[in-house]
N, C-alpha and C positions, 0 to 999 in steps of 0.2 A: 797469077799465083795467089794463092789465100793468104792472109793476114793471119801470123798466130794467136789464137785467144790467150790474152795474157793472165785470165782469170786459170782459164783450164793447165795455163804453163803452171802457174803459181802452186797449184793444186797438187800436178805431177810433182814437182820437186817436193813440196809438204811430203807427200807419200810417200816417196822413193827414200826420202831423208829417215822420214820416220819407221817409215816399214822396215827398211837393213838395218836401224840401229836396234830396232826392237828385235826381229829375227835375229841378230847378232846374240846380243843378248839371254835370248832364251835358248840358242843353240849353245850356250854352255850349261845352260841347266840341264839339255836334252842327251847331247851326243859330248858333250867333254871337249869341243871344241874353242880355240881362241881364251885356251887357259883353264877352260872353266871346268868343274867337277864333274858332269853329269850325271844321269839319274841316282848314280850309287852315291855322289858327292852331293846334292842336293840333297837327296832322300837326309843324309844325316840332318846338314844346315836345317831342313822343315822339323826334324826332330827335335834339335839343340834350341831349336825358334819356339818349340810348344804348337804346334802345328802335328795335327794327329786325323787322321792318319797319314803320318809322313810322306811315304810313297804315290799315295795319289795327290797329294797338296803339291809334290815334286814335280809330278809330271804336267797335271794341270794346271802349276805355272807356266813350267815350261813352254807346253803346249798352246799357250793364249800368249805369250810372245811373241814363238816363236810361227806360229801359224798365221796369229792378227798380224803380224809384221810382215809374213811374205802379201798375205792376202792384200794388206794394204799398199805396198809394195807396186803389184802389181793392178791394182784396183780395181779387185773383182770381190765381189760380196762386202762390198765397205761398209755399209751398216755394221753387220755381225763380228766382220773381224775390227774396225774399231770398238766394237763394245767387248770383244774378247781380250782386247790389249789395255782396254780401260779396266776392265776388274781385273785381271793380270796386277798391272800397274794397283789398282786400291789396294791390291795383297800386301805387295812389294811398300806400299806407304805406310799401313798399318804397324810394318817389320820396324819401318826409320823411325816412326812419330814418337817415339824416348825420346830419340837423339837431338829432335827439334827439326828445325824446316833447313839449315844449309848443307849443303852436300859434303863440303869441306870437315863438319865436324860428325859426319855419316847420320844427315835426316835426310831428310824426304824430299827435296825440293828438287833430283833428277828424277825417280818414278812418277812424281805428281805430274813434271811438264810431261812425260812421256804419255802420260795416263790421258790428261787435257788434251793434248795436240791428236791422239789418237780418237777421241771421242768426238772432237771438232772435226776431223777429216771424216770419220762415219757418218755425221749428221748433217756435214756440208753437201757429202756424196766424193764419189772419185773425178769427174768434172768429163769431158770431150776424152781425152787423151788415157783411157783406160780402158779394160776389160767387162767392165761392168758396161759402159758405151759400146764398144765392140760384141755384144753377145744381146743388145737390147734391152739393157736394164732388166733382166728378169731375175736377178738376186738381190736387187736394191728398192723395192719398194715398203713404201711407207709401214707397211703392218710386219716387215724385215726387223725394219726400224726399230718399232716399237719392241717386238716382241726381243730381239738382240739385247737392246738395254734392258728389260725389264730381266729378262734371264743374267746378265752381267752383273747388276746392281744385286739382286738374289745371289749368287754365285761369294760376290764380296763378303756382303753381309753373313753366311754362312764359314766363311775361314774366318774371318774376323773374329766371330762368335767361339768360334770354335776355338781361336786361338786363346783367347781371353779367358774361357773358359778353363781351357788347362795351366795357364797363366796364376790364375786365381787357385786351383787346387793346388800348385806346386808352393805356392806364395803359403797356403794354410799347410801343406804339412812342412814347409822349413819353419814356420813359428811353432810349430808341435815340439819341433827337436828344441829347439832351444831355450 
């Protein structure tokens, strides 16, 4: 009987842990599931947040949860869908970082680790015990890699801007009224 790699065990459970709480997650932004608003209810929250255009910031959160979280889940394309759950998550941090870093007094410090753990399982790989293993690696190579984060990090960078951006105009015309 084989010996189980406790590297590749370690790995599953990261994934599995991480990928349902992310899919969970974004399946309330997507379908209204486990409480949560979906697209119609989101769509507003990205509005009310300065996030424009609302509906696809809605969805393409959603979507980089709730897909990096199955993909990771089951550890197939773990490059791509860790770096889709990482700039998912940099959105979601962007939203808390007023608040400050504790989750307690609503900052940032649950999408950061979600964002981290997600980017650390993309870069590590999904290990023996996954899909990405079972199909021969052909969605997890190196230039996956690169080019996944480099589109994630661009991705961030883009709603952030964006958001900031309307943030700043709303901010100049309430000092107009007043």
């Amino acid at each position: 009987m084989a010996c189980l790699n406790r590297r590749d065990l370690g790995l599953l459970v990261l994934r599995a842990g991480t990928g349902a709480v992310l899919a969970a997650h974004g399946s309330q932004k997507l379908l209204g599931w486990f409480g949560g608003g979906g697209v119609e209810g989101t769509t507003a929250a990205m509005e009310a947040m300065g996030f424009h255009p609302p509906k696809h910031s809605a969805v393409a959160a959603g979507l980089g949860e709730t897909g990096g979280g199955v993909l990771l889940a089951l550890g197939l394309a773990t490059p791509a869908a860790g770096a889709a759950a990482a700039g998912a998550m940099a959105g979601a941090v962007a939203v808390h970082a007023p608040a400050g870093f504790f989750a307690q007094g609503g900052g940032y410090e649950y999408p950061a680790f979600l964002g981290f753990a997600a980017a650390a399982i993309g870069l590590a790989g999904a290990g023996d015990y996954s899909l990405d293993h079972a199909t021969g690696h052909v969605l997890d190579k190196p230039w996956v890699v690169a080019l996944a984060f480099l589109g994630s990090a661009a991705a961030a960078a883009v709603v952030v801007g964006k958001r900031a951006k309307a943030q700043g105009a709303a901010a100049a015309g309430e000092s107009d009224e007043d």
